[in-house]
N, C-alpha and C positions, 0 to 999 in steps of 0.2 A: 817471755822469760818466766818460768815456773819460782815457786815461792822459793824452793831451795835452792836456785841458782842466783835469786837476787841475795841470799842468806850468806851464799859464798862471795860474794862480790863484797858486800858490807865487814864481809872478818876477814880480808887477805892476810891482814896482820895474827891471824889467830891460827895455831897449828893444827893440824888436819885432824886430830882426836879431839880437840876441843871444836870446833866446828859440827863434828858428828855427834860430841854429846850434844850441844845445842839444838841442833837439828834435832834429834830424837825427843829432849826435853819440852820442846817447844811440840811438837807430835802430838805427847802425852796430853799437854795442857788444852791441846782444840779437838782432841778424845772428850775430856773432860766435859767441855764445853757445849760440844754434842751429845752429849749424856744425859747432863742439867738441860739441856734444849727440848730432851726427848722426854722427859721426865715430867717438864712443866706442861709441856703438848696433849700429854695422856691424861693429867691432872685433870687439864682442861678439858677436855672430851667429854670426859664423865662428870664434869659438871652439868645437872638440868637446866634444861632450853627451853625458853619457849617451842611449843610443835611447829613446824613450818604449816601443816597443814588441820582444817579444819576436822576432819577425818568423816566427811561428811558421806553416808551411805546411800549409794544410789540404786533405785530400783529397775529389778529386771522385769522388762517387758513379759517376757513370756509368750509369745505371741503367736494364738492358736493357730496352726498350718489351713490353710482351705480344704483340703483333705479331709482332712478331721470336723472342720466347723460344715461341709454335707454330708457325712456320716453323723451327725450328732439332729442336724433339723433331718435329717431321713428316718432316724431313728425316733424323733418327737412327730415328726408328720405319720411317719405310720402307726404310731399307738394311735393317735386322735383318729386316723381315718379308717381302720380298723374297727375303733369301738362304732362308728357313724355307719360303714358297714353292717356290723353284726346287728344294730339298730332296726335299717331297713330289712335285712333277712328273718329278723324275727317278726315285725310287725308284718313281712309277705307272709311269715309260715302262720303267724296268728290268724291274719285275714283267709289265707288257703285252706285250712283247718276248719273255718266258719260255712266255707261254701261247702266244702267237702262233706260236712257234716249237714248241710242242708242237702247234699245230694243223699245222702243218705236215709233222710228223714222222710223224702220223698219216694224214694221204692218203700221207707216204710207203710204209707200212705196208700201207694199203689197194691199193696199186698191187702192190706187189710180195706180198702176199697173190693177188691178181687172177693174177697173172702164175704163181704158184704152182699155183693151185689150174686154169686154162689147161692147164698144162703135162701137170699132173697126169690129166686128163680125155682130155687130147691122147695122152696113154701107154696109160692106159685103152682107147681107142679101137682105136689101134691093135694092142693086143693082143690086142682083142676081136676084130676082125675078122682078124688071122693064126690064130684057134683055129675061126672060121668056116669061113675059107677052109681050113686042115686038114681041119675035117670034112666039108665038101661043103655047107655052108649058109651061103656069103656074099651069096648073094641071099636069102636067105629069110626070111621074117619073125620068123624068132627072132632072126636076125642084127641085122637092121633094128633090134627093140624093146630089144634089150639095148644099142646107139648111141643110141636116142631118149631113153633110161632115162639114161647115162651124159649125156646132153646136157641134160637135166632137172637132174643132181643140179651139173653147172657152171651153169647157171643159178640152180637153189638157190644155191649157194654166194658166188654174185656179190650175192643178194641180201641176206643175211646178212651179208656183207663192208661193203656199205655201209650196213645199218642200223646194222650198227658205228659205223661211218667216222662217220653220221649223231650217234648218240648220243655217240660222244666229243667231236663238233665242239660238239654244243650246252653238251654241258657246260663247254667251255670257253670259249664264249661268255656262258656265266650268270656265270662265275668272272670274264671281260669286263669284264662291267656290274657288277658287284658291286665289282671295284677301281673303274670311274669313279663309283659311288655313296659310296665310300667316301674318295673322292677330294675331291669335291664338297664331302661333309659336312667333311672336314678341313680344306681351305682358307676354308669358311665360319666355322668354328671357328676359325680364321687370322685372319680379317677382325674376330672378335668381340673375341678377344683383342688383335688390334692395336691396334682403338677404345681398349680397356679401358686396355692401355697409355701409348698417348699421354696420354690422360688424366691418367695418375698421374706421366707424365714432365713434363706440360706445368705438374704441381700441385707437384713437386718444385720443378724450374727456380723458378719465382715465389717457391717458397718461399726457395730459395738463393739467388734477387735481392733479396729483400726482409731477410733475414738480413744479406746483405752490408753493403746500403743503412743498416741499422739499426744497423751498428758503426762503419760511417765515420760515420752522424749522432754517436753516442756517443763517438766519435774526438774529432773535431772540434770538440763540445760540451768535451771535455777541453784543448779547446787556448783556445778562447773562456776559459773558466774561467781557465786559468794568462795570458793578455795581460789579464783580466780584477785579476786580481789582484794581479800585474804594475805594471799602471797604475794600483792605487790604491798599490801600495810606492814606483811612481816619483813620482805627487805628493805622497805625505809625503816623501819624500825631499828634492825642489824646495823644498816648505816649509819644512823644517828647515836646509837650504843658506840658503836665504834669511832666517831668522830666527837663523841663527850668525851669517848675514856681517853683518846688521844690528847686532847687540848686539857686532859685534869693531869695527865701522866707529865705533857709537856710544862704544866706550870706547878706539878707540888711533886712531881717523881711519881715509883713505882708504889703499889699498898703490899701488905696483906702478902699472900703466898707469891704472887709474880714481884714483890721486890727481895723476899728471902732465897728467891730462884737468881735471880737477876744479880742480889749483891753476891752470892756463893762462885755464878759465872767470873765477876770483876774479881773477885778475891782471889780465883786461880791463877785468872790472868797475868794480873798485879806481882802475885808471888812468881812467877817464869821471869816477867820482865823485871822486874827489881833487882833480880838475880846478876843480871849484865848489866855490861856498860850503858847509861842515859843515852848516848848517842847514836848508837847502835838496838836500843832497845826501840826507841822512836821511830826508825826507819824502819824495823821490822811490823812494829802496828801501821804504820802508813801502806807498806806494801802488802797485807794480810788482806783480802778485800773480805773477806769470810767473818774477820773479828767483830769488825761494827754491828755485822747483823744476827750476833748470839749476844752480844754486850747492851746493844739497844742504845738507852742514853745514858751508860756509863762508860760509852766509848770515848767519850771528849774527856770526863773525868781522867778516864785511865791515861791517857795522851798528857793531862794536866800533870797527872800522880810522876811519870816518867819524865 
């Protein structure tokens, strides 16, 4: 049975216009009640709170992709092996340059040997034949064989010059091939070693991502823990707020803005029911289930007041 039907039950004796102002009057006054209800609620609201939370700031990993962290050691591995590179290519061009120019020095050698030992046959010659011509046999075949003899041993000597020339050019051609072999084998040994590196840079990196990642978890985790803990101190706290104020409210009343809230609520109240019959007024708060919990503890008063 709704509150207006018990309302009519209680005034049979009351005629049908006075029944409906009642009804209405009474209306207005748990309008009112809701009002003041609404009133103290927003009051409260925007009172400052302690924070629920510590607002504590957690960090972001960040956490470089593996992607990224072998493009970054491929990138660091190729400068270093690179500059280790261009190292051995220069000290081969250095050392190439040194023979080179010994092969060099060596035709120079073999020319002016040439030109030497020319000279030298050229003087011969002439010699030979003023001692000819002295003695009356510059046509004669003595003459003759002792120029062919001396034309022989410049030919010897031309040949001997460049077996030289020959044998030191090879040799330092062998010494050539032996730096580009040695060459070779070093920058392959380069190549081996740089694989091998990247590898332990790329296993480092991961390691030191993963390490990082693993302390900001453990961070973070310390901070979850403390708002964790936090908010179980903040709601016993709330609790214990709330069960002082009750057991102060229950033994000295309301204070402050929640009793000039609270006595404005009774004072409507009071003025509707006072208004009727004691008898009928009393039944009507008994059957209001809504009254007591906008009145608080001046619902007993107001039942006393009637």
């Amino acid at each position: 049975m709704g509150i207006f039907d018990k309302i009519k039950d209680f005034f049979t004796v009351k005629s049908k216009n006075e029944k409906e102002d009642m009804q209405y009057k009474e209306a207005q006054m748990m309008e009112q009640l809701r009002k003041l209800s609404g009133q103290y609620a927003a009051a409260a609201a925007s009172q400052p709170k302690p924070s629920a939370s510590l607002n504590l700031t957690q960090l972001n990993a960040n956490a470089v992709s593996d992607d990224d962290i072998k493009k970054a050691a491929a990138a660091s591995t190729d400068k270093d092996y690179r500059k280790k590179a261009e190292n051995l290519l220069s000290q081969n061009e250095y050392a190439a340059d040194a023979l080179n120019a010994r092969k060099e020095n060596y035709a120079a050698e073999n020319q002016s040997g040439k030109a030497e030992l020319n000279s030298l046959i050229s003087e011969l010659k002439d010699a030979a034949e003023k001692d000819a011509l002295k003695r009356g046999l510059a046509r004669s075949s003595i003459a003759t064989g002792r120029l062919d003899k001396l034309d022989g041993l410049g030919v010897e000597g031309i040949i001997q010059l460049n077996a030289k020339l020959s044998e030191r050019l090879d040799g330092v051609d062998k010494e050539l091939a032996r730096l580009n072999t040695e060459l070779k084998k070093a920058l392959d040994n380069l190549e081996l070693d740089k694989a091998y590196d990247l590898d332990a840079t790329i296993s480092n990196l991961k390691n030191e991502r993963d390490n990082a990642v693993n302390d900001i978890i453990k961070y973070n985790n310390t901070l979850i823990e403390k708002e964790n803990n936090y908010g179980m101190s903040y709601d016993k706290y709330l609790q214990d707020i709330f069960k002082a104020r009750k057991e102060n409210e229950a033994r000295y009343g309301y204070s402050g803005d929640k009793e000039d809230n609270y006595r404005e609520r009774y004072d409507a109240a009071l003025a509707f029911y006072k208004s009727i019959e004691p008898k009928y007024a009393r039944q009507l708060i008994e059957n209001n289930p809504e009254l007591k919990g906008y009145l608080g503890s001046y619902y007993s008063k107001l039942l006393a007041a009637v």
